[in-house]
C-alpha positions in Angstrom: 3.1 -10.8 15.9 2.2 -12.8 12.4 2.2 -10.9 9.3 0.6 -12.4 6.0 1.3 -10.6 3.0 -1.1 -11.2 0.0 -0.7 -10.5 -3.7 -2.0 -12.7 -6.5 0.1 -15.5 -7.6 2.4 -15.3 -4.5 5.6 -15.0 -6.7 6.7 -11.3 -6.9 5.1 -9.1 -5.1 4.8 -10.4 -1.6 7.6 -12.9 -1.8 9.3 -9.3 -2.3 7.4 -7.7 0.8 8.3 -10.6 2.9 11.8 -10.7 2.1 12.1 -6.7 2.5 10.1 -6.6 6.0 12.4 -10.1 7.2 15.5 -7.9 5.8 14.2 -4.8 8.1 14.2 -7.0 11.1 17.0 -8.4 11.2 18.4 -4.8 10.6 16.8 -3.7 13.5 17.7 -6.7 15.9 13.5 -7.4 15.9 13.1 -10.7 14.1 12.5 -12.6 17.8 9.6 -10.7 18.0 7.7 -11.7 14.0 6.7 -14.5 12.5 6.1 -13.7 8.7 4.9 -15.1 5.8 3.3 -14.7 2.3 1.0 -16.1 -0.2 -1.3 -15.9 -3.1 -5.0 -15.3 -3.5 -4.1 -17.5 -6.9 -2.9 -21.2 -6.7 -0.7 -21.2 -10.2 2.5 -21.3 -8.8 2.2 -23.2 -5.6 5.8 -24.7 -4.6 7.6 -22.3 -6.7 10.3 -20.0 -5.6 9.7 -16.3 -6.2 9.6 -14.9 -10.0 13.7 -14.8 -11.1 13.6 -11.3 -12.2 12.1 -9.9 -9.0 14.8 -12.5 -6.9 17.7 -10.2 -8.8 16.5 -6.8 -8.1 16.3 -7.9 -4.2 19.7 -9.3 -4.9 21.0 -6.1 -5.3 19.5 -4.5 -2.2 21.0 -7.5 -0.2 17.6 -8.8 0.6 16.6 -12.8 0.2 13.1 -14.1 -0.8 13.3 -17.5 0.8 9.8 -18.5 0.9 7.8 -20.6 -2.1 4.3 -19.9 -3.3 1.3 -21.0 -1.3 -2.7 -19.8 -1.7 -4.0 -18.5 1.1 -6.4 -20.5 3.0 -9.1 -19.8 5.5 -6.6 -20.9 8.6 -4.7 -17.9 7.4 -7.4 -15.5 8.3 -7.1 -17.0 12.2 -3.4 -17.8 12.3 -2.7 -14.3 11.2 -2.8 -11.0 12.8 -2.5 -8.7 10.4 -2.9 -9.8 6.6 -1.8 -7.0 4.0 -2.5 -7.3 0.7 -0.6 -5.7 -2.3 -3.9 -3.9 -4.5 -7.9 -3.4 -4.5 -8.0 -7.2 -6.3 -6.1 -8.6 -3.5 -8.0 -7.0 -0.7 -11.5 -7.7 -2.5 -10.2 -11.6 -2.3 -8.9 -11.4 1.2 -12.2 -9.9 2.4 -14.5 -12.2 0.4 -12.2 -14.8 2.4 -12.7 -13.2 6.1 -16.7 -13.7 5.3 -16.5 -16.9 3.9 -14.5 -17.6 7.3 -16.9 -15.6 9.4 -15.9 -15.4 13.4 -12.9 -17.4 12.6 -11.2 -14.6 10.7 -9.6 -12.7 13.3 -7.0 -10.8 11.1 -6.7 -7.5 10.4 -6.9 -6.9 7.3 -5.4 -3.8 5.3 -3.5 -2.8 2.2 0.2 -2.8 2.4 0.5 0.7 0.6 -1.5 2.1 3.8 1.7 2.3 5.1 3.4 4.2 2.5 4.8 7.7 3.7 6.7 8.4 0.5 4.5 7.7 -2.4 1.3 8.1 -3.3 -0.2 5.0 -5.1 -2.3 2.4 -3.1 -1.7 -0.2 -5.2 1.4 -2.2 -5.7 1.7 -2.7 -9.6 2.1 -6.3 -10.7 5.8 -6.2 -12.4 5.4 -9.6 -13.9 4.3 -8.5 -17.5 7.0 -5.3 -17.2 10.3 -4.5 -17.4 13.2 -4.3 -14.7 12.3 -0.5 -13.2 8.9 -2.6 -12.6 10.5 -4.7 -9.8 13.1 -2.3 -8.5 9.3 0.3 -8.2 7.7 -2.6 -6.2 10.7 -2.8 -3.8 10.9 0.6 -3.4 7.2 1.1 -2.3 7.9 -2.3 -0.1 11.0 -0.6 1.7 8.9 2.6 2.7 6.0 0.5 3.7 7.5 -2.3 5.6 9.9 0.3 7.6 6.9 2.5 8.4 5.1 -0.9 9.2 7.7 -1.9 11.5 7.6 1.8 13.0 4.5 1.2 13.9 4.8 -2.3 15.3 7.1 -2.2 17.2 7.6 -1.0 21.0 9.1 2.3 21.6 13.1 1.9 22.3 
């Protein structure tokens, strides 16, 4: 299975969901079965890792965000299963993608938060412009969503 996740500039929010979801499957003995990735519907930080401040607060949870920005591209919509996108503006973009695409985009494409048992937004907020409780908010919504993704993904034990 190939996950994509999506936010806008492809340096703090899914950098972070990428990190948390290849965190959960190495927890969970799974990561055999994924390959996952992220990027940006943006192409202002291309090559750069993800955003320092949203790096530390993973830090603390133990989890690594290895990856460095990329935009998304029309391959993605083909090469990926399932793309999941971190808000409305993100989705909007994806979408606009899959029909610029057309019969090529074979990737299912949903909001991340669509996963979410334990809170009640559908967006992820951008942290960039906040403060620290921004980035440790974003991981927490990642952790609930990516485990409940990961319910759902994978075969029953």
């Amino acid at each position: 299975m190939k996950i994509l996740f999506v936010c806008l500039g492809n340096i703090c929010r899914s950098p972070a969901a990428e990190g948390v979801f290849l965190h959960q499957l190495v927890e969970r003995e799974l990561n055999e079965h994924f390959v996952v990735d992220s990027a940006g519907t943006g192409g202002w930080h291309v090559g750069n890792p993800a955003d320092r401040r949203m790096q530390a607060a993973a830090n603390r949870r133990g989890i690594q965000l290895p990856s460095c920005a990329r935009q998304i591209s029309l391959d993605d919509l083909s090469e990926f299963d399932l793309i999941l996108t971190m808000d409305d503006a993100n989705l909007a973009a994806v979408t606009s993608l899959a029909s610029e695409a057309g019969r090529r985009a074979t990737a299912k494409i949903k909001p991340i938060l669509s996963y979410t048992s334990q809170f009640s937004e559908t967006e992820v907020p951008d942290p960039y412009y906040g403060g620290e409780e921004g980035f440790e908010h974003v991981l927490d919504l990642l952790e609930n969503a990516c485990s409940n993704l990961l319910d759902d993904l994978s075969p029953p034990a």
